[in-house]
C-alpha positions as CSV (number, residue, x, y, z in Angstrom):
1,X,137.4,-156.0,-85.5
2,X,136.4,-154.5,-88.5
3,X,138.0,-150.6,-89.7
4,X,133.8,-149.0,-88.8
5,X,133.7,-151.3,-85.3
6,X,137.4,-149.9,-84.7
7,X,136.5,-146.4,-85.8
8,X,133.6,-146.8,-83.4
9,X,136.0,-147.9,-80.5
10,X,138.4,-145.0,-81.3
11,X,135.7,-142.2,-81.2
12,X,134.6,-143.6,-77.4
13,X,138.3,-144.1,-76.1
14,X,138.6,-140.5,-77.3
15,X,135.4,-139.2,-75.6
16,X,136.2,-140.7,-72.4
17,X,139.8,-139.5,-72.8
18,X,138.0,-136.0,-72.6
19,X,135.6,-136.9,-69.8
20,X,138.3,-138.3,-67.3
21,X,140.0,-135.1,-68.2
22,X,137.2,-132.9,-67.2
23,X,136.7,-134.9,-64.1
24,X,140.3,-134.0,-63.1
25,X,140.0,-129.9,-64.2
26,X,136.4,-129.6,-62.0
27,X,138.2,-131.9,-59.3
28,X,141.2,-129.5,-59.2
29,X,139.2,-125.9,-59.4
30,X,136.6,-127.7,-56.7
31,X,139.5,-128.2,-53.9
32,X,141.3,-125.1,-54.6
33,X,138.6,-123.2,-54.6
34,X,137.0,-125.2,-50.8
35,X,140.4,-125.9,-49.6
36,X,143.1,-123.2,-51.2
37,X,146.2,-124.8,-52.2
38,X,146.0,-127.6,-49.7
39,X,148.2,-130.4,-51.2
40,X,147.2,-133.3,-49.5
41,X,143.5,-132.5,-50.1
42,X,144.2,-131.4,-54.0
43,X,146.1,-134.8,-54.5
44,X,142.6,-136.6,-52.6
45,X,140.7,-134.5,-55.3
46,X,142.4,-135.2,-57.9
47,X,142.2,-138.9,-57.5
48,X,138.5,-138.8,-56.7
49,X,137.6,-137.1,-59.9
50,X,139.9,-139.0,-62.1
51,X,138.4,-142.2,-61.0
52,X,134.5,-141.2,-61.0
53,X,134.7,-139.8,-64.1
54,X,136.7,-142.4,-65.7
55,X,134.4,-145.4,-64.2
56,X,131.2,-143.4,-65.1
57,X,132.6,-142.3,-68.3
58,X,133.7,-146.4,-69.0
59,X,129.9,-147.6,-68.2
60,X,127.9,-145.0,-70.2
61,X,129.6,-145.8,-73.6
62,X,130.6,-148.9,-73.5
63,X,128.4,-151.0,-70.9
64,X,124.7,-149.1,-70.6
65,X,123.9,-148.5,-74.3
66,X,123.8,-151.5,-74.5
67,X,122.9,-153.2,-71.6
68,X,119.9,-150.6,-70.8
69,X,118.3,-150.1,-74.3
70,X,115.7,-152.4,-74.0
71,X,114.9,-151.5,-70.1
72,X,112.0,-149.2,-69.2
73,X,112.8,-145.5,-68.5
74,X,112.4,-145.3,-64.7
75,X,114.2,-148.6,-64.5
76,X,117.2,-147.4,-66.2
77,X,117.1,-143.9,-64.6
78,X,116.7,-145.5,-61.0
79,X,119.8,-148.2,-61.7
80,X,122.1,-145.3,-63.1
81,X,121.2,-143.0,-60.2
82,X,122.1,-145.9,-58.1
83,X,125.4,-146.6,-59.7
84,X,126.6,-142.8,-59.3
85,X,125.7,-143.0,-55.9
86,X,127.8,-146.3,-55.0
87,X,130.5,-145.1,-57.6
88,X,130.4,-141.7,-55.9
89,X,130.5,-142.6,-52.2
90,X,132.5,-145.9,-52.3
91,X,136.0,-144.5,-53.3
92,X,135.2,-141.4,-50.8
93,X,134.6,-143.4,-48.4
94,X,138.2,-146.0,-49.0
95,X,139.9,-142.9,-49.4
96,X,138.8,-141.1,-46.0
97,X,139.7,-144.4,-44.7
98,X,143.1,-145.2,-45.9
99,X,143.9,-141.2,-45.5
100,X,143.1,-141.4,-41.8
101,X,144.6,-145.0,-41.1
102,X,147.7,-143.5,-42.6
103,X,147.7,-140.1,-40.2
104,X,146.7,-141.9,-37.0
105,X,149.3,-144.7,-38.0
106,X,145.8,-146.9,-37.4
107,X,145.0,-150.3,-39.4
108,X,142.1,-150.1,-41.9
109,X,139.2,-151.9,-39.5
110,X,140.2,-149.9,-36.7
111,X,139.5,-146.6,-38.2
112,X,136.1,-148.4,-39.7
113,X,135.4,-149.0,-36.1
114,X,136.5,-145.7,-34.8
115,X,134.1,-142.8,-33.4
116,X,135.8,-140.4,-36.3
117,X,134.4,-142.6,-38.4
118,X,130.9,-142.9,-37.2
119,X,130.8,-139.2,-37.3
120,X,132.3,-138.8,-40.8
121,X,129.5,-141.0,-42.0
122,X,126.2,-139.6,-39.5
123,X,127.8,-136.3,-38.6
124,X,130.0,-135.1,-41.1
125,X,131.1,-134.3,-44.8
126,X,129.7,-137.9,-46.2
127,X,125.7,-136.6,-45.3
128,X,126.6,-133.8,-48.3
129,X,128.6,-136.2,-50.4
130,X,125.0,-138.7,-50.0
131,X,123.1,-135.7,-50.7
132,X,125.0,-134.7,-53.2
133,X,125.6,-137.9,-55.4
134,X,122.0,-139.1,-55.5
135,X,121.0,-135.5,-56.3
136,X,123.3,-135.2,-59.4
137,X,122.7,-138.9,-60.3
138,X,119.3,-138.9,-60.3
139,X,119.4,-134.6,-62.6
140,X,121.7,-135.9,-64.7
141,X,120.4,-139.2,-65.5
142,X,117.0,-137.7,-66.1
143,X,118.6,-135.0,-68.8
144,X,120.4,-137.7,-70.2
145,X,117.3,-140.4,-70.5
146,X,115.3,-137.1,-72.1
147,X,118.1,-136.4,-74.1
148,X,118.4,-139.9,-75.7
149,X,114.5,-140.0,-75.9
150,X,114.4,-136.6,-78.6
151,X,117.8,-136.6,-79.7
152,X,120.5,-134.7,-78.1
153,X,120.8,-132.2,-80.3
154,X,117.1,-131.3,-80.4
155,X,117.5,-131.5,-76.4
156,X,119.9,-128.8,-77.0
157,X,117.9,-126.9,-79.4
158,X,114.8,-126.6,-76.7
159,X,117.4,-125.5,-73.9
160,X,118.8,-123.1,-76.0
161,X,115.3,-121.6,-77.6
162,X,116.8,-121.7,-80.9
163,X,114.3,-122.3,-83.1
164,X,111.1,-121.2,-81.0
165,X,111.2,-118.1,-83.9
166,X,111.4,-119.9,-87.1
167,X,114.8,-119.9,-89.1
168,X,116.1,-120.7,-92.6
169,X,118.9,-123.0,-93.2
170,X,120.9,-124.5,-95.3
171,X,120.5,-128.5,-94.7
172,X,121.0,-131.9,-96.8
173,X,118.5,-135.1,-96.1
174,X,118.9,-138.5,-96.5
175,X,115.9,-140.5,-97.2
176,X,116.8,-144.1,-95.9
177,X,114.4,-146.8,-96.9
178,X,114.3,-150.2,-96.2
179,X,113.0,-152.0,-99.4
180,X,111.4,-155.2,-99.2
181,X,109.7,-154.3,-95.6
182,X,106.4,-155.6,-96.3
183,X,107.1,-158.6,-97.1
184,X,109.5,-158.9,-93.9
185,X,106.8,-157.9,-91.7
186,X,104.3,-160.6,-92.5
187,X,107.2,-163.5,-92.5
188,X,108.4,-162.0,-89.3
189,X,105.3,-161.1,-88.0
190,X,104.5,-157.7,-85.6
191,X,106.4,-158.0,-82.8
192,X,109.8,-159.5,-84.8
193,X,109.4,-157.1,-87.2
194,X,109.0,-154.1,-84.5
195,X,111.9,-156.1,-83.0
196,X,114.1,-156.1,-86.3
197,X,113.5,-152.7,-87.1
198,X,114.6,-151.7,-84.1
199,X,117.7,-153.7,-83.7
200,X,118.4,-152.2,-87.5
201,X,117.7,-148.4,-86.3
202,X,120.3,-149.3,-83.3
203,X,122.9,-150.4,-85.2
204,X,123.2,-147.7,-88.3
205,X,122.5,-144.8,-85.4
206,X,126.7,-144.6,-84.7
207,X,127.6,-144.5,-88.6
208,X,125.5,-141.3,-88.6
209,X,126.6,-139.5,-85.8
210,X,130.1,-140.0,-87.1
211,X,129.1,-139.0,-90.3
212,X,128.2,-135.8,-88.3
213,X,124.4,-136.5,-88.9
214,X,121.0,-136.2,-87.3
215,X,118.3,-138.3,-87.0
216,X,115.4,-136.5,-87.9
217,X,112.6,-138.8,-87.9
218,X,111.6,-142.6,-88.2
219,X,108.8,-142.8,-90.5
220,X,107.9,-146.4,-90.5
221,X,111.1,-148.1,-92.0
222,X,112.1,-145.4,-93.5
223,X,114.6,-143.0,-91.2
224,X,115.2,-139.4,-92.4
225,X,119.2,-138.1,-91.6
226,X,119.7,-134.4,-91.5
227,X,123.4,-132.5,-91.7
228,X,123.6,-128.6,-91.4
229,X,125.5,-126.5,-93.7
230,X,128.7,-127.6,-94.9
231,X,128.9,-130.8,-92.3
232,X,126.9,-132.8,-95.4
233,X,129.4,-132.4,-97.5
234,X,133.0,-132.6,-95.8
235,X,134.5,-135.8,-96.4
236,X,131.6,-136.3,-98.0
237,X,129.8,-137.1,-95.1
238,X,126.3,-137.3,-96.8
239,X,127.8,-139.6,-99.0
240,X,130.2,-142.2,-97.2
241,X,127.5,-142.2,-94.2
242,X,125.1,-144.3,-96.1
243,X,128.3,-147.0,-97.4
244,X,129.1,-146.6,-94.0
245,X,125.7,-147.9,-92.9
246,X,126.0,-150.5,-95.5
247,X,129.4,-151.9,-93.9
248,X,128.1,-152.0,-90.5
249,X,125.0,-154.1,-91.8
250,X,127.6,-156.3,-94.0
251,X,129.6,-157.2,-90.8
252,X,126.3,-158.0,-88.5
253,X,124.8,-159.9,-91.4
254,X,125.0,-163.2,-89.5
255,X,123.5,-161.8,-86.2
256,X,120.3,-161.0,-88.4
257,X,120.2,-164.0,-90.4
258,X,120.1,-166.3,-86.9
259,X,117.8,-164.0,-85.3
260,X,115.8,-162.9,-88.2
261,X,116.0,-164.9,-90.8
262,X,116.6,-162.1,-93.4
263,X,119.4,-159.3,-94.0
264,X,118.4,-155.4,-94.1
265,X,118.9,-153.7,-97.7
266,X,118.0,-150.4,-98.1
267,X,117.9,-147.6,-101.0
268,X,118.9,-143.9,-100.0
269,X,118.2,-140.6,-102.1
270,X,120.2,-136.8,-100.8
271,X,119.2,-133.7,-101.5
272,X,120.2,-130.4,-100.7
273,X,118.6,-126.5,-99.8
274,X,117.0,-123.9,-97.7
275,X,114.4,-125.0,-95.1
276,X,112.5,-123.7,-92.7
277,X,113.5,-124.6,-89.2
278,X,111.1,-124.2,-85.9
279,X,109.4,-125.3,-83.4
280,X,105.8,-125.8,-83.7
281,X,102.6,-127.7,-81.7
282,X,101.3,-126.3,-78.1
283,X,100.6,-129.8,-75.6
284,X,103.4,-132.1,-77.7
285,X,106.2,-129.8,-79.1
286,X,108.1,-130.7,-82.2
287,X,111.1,-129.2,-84.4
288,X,110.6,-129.7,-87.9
289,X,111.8,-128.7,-91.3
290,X,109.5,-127.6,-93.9
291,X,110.4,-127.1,-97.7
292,X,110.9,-128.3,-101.1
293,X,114.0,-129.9,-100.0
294,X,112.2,-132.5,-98.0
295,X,110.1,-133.6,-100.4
296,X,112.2,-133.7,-103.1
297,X,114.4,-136.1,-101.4
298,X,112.1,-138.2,-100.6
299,X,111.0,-138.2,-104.5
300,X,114.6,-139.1,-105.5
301,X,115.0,-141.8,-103.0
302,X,111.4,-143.3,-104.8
303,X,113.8,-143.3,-107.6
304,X,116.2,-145.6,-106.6
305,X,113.4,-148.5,-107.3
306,X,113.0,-147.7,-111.1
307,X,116.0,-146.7,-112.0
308,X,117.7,-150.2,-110.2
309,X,120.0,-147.9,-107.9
310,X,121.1,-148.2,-104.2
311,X,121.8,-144.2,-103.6
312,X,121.1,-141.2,-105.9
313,X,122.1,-138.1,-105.2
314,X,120.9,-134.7,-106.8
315,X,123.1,-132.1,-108.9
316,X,123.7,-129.7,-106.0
317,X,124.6,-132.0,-103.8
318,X,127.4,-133.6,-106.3
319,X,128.5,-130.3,-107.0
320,X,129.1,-129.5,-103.6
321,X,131.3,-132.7,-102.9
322,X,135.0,-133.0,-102.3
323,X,136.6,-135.4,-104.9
324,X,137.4,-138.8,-103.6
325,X,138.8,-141.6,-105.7
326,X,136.7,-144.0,-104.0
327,X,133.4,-142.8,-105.2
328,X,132.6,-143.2,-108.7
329,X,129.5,-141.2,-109.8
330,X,127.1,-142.0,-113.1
331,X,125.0,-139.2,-114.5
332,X,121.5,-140.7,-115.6
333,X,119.6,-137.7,-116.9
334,X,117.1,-134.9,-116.0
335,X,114.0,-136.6,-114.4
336,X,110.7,-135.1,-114.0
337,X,109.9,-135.9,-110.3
338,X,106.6,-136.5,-108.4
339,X,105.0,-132.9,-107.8
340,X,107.7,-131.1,-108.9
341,X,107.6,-128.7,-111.8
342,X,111.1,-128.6,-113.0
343,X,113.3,-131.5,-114.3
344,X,116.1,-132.5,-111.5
345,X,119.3,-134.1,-113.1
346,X,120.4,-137.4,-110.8
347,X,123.8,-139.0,-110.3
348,X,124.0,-142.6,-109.0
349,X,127.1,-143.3,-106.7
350,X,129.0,-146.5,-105.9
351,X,131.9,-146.5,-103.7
352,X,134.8,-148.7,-105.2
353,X,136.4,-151.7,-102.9
């Protein structure tokens, strides 16, 4: 695998690492707080929560993201409701079985076959445990298909309220353009061009978020990332998330050229300032940014073109990097930029191999 894939890996062993370990804290608190410091049924906990929460944790980041991406909404929400119910009640149900077997020194069909059993499963606990599994499934499933279909941290943001009074903040934008689109779409054609795009906009989206980014918007083939405060700029993270985007595309270059034909390039200009932050709209809501920032981004990424650069970078955004031995950076000049008033001096930055 290849240092970003392995990176990649690392980040989601760690996650899960942190999941299974929640499973086995709200497992714990759950049975002494139902059961007091029963052992037998702390140990039963324990086990249950471990393995839920490590099986769940296992299938939403490695196997659904990208197994489910392409599969309608209520599709996916009604097969992942369905797997927490099956991966909920299964290993209760082993568990009550094999626990039982072992106190009435009974085999393993003969419990299945016992009255206890029959009332476990129509008269007892396992009604709440159903109840219980397809209710949380089917919440949390629903958050999370929401959540993936605005962003998570913009989820976040409406939950919270924290922009529904506008705000200033500090923030840094990339302007990511794909160059040579038009000429993509009509040799691909609509719906292999909607179909590259998107496999494109999949495949740069976990460079960003461990760059610390935020997708702000997909404007056409162009995708605007957004850090707050200092995130842009430790370990450069404005910076090495764009060579970063350009590795993953370097290693996946063959899957596009089979499929596609043709190879994404791209041209990205960073800028850096105070916006204004909130929500606005009435029957569609929307968080946006307004300011000079934006735009001037966007005019320094136009830039790229004339001046035969893949990334440029304005003066308060170099000046607010760490150094790095890797990156070399190439003062071009003050340039007078698309409705703006004052010249804006531009660096050009390479990343050494």
């Amino acid at each position: 695998m290849k240092n970003e894939s392995k990176a990649r890996a690392a980040n989601k062993a760690t996650t899960l690492f942190f999941i299974t370990l929640s499973g086995l804290l709200v497992a714990s608190v759950f049975s002494l707080i139902t059961f007091g410091f029963n052992t037998v049924a702390l140990t039963k906990a324990i086990i249950l929560g471990v393995f839920i929460t490590l099986i769940c944790g296992y299938f939403e980041l490695f196997v659904f993201p990208k197994k489910l991406k392409n599969v309608k909404f209520v599709s996916t929400l009604l097969l992942k409701t369905l797997f927490y119910v099956l991966v909920i009640t299964i290993p209760t149900l082993l568990l009550w079985v094999i626990h039982e077997s072992m106190v009435n020194n009974t085999g393993i069909m003969q419990t299945v076959a016992s009255e206890d059993f029959d009332n476990f499963i129509f008269k007892g606990d396992f009604r709440i445990i159903l109840f219980f599994s397809l209710a949380a499934g089917f919440l949390l499933n629903f958050f999370a298909q929401i959540s993936s279909l605005i962003g998570k941290k913009v989820f976040l943001n409406y939950l919270s309220g924290r922009y529904n009074k506008p705000k200033v903040e500090v923030r840094t934008f990339m302007f990511l353009d794909l160059t040579s689109s038009t000429t993509i779409a009509e040799n691909l054609g609509p719906l292999n061009f909607h179909r590259f795009m998107n496999e494109y906009f999949y495949d740069i989206d976990g460079p960003i978020i461990e760059s610390k980014g935020e997708i702000y918007q997909y404007v056409g083939d162009e995708v605007i990332i957004s850090w707050i405060g200092d995130k842009a700029f430790v370990n450069n993270n404005c910076i090495n998330c764009f060579f970063r985007i350009r590795e993953i595309i370097y290693n996946l270059e063959n899957k596009f050229i089979n499929e596609y034909g043709v190879v994404p390039e791209f041209k990205g200009g960073v800028h850096t300032g105070e916006v204004v932050a909130g929500e606005i709209g009435d029957s569609k809501k929307e968080i946006v940014f307004h300011g000079d920032v934006m735009n001037t981004a966007s005019r320094i990424q136009a830039k790229c073109k004339e001046l035969g650069k893949d990334l440029l970078i304005s003066q308060d955004v170099f000046k607010n990097l760490e150094q790095d031995s890797q990156l070399e950076f190439e003062e071009l000049g003050e340039f007078t930029l698309k409705g703006k008033l004052q010249n804006i001096t531009l660096f050009s930055v390479t990343k050494m191999l």
